[in-house]
C-alpha positions in Angstrom: 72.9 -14.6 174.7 75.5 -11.6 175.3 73.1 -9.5 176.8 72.2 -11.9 179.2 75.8 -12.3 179.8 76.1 -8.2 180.5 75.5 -6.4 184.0 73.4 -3.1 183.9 75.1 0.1 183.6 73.4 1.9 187.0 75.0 -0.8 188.9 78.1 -0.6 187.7 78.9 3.9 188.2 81.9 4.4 190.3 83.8 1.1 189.6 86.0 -0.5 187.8 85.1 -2.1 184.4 87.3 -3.6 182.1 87.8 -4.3 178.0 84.9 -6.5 176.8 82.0 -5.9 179.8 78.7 -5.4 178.5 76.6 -2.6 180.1 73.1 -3.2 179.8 70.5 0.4 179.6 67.3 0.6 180.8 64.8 -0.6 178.6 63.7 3.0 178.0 66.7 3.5 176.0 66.4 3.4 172.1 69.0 3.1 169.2 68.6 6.2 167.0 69.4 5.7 163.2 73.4 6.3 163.5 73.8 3.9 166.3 76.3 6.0 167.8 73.9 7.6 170.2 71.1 6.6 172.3 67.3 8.3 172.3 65.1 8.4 174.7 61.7 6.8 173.8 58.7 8.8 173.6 57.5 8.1 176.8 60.4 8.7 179.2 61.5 12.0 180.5 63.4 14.0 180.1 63.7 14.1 176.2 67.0 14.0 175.1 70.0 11.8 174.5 72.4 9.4 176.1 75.6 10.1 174.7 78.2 7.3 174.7 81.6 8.9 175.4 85.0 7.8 175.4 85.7 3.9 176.4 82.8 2.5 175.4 81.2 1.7 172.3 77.3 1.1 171.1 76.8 -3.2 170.9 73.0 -4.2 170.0 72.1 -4.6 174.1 74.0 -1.6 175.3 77.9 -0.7 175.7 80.8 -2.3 175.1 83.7 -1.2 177.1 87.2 -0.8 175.1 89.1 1.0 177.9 89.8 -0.2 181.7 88.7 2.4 184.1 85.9 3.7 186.3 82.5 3.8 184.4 81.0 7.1 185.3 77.3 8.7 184.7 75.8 12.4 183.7 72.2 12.0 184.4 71.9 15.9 183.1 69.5 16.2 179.8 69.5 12.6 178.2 72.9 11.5 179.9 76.0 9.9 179.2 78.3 7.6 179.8 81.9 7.3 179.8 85.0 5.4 181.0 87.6 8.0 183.2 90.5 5.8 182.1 94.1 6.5 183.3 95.7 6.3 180.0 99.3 7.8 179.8 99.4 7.8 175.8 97.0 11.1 174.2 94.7 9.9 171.4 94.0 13.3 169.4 90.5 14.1 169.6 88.4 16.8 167.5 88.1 19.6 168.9 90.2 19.2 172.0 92.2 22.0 173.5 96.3 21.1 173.6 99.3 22.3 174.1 101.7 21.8 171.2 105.5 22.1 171.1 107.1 23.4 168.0 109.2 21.0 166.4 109.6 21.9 162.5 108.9 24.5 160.2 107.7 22.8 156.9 107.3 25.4 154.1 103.7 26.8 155.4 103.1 24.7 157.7 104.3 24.0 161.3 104.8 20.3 163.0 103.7 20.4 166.7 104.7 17.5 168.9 101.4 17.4 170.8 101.9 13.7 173.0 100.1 11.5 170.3 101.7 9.2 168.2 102.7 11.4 165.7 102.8 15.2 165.2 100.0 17.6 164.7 100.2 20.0 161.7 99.1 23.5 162.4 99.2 26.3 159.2 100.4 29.6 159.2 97.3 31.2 158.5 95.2 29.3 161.4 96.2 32.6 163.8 94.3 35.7 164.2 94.7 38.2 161.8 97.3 36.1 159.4 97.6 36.5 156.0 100.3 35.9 153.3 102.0 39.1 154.2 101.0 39.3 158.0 102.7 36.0 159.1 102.7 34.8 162.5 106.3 35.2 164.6 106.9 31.1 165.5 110.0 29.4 166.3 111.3 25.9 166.7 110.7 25.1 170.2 107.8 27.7 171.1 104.2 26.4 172.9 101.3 26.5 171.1 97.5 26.7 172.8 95.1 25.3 169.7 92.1 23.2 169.0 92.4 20.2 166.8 89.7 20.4 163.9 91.1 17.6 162.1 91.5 14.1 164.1 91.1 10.5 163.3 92.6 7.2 163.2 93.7 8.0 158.7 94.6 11.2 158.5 97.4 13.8 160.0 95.9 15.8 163.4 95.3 19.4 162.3 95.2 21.9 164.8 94.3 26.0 164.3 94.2 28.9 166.8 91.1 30.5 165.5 87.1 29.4 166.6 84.9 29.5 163.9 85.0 33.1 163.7 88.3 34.1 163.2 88.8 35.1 166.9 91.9 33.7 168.7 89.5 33.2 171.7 92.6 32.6 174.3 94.3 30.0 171.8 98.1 31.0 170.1 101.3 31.0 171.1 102.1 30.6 175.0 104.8 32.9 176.9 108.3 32.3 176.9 108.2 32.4 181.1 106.9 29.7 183.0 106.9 26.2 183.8 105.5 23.5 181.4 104.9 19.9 182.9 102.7 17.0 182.4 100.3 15.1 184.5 97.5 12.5 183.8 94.8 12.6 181.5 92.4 12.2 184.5 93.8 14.7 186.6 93.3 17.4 183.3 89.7 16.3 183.3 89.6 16.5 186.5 91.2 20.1 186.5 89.0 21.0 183.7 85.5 20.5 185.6 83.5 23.9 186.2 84.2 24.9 189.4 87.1 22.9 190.3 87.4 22.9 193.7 91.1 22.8 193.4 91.5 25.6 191.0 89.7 28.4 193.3 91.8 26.9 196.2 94.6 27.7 194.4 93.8 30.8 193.1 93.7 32.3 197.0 96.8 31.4 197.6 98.4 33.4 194.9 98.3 35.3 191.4 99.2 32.8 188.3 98.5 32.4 184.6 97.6 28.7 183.8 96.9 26.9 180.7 95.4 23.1 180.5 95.9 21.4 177.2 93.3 17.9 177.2 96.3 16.2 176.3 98.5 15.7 180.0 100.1 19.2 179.8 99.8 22.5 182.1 101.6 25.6 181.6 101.8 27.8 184.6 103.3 31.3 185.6 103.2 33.2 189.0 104.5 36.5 190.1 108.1 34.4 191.1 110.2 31.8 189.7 109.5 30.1 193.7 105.5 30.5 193.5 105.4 28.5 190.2 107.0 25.9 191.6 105.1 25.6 194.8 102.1 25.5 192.3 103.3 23.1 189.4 103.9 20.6 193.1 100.8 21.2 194.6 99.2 20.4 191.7 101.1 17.5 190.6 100.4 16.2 194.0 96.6 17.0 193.8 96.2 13.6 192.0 97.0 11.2 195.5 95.6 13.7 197.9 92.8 13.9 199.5 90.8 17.3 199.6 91.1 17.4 203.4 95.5 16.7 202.9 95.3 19.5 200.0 93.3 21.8 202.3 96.0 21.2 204.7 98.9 21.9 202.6 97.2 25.1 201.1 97.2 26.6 204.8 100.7 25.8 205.8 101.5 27.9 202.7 99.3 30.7 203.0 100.4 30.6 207.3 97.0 29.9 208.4 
C-alpha cells in the first residue's frame, strides 16, 4: 500500500525530500473536514492544527511532496510542515508582501511586473486616501511595496497598498534612491524570520532603509551611495556564508 511505501515525517526534518515522497504523521494526526489541514485528536496536546504549507500536499496517509527541498517542522501550537525549496521562479501567493515594478498604465489600473509569470494588476484607488479626484502620483518604471489579495492559478494577481482598514501600513510606492536587487526565495524567508540574526548584525554597522518583497527582491538605502553597496554585497553573500565568515566580514567593516 502507499503508506507503507512512505517514511515518517519526524525522520525526515532537515533533509532533502524530493517530488512524490510520502511523509507519514503520527497516528495522533486527524483529517479535518476540508482535508487541507490536519487536527489534532482529542486526546493529544496541545490542541491545535498541523498546517500543511508550501511543497507538500494532504494524500490519505500524510503528505505528498510536490517541491524538492529541505522538509522543515514548527512544532509551535498544532505545527506545520513545509518544504524550504530553492525555487528561482515566484508563484504569487495571497497575501504576500512584493515588490512590484511599474510597467503600464491601463486606464485605471496599473500593470506591475512582480517576477511571476505574468503581471500583477494593482488599481488606482488601492492607496491611502485615493479617490476619483485624489489620485495617486505613479509612473512607468516606479517600485511598488503591496500585498496580493487576489492570487491563484485562473485569475490575474491583484495587488493593493491598503490592509483591511484603509491604512497604508508601510505598503505604497518605494523611493526613487536606492539600490533594488534580487536574491533567492530562501534567503527572503530566511531574512524575513523574527529576529534575524543577520538583520540586527547589520543594522550596527550602519543606518539604512530596507524593504523585502516575498518574491526574491530587496530594496535598500544607506546614508551613501558606498554603504548601500557594501550592504546589498553582504547580503547577497549572506546566502553561502557561514555566521562565523559573516561575523568576520561585519568587523573588518566596522574596524573591529
Amino acid at each position: 500500500m502507499a503508506a507503507e511505501r512512505g517514511t515518517p515525517a519526524e525522520a525526515l526534518v532537515g533533509q532533502v525530500v524530493l517530488p512524490g515522497d510520502l511523509l507519514l504523521l503520527p497516528a495522533h494526526y486527524d483529517e479535518d473536514a476540508e482535508g487541507e489541514r490536519l487536527r489534532l485528536s482529542a486526546g493529544a496536546a496541545p490542541q491545535g492544527r498541523l498546517l500543511c504549507g508550501p511543497g507538500l500536499r494532504r494524500s490519505g496517509a500524510g503528505l505528498l511532496v510536490t517541491k524538492c527541498g529541505l522538509l522543515r517542522h514548527r512544532p509551535a501550537g498544532g505545527g506545520a510542515y513545509w518544504v524550504d525549496s530553492q525555487q528561482k521562479r515566484y508563484v504569487p501567493v495571497k497575501g504576500d508582501h512584493v515588490i512590484g515594478i511599474v510597467t503600464a498604465k491601463a486606464g485605471d489600473v496599473f500593470r506591475l511586473d512582480v517576477g511571476g509569470s505574468e503581471p500583477a494588476s494593482l488599481s488606482y484607488l488601492a492607496f491611502e486616501g485615493a479617490t476619483k479626484r485624489n489620485r495617486p502620483n505613479v509612473q512607468v518604471g516606479d517600485l511598488v511595496y503591496g500585498q496580493f489579495v487576489v492570487a491563484n492559478k485562473d485569475m490575474e494577481p491583484e495587488m493593493v497598498c491598503i490592509d483591511s482598514s484603509g491604512k497604508s501600513s508601510g505598503m505604497g510606492i518605494i523611493g526613487q534612491d536606492g539600490f533594488l536587487f534580487k536574491v533567492s526565495l530562501g534567503l527572503i524567508r530566511k531574512l524575513l524570520a523574527p529576529k534575524c540574526e543577520i538583520i540586527q548584525e547589520l543594522s550596527q554597522l550602519y543606518p539604512f532603509e530596507l524593504v523585502l518583497g516575498m518574491n526574491g527582491r530587496i530594496w535598500v538605502k544607506a546614508k551613501t551611495v558606498q554603504q548601500t553597496l557594501i550592504i546589498v554585497n553582504i547580503l547577497e553573500a549572506c546566502e553561502y556564508m557561514t555566521a562565523e565568515q559573516r561575523k568576520q566580514a561585519l568587523a573588518k567593516l566596522s574596524g573591529n
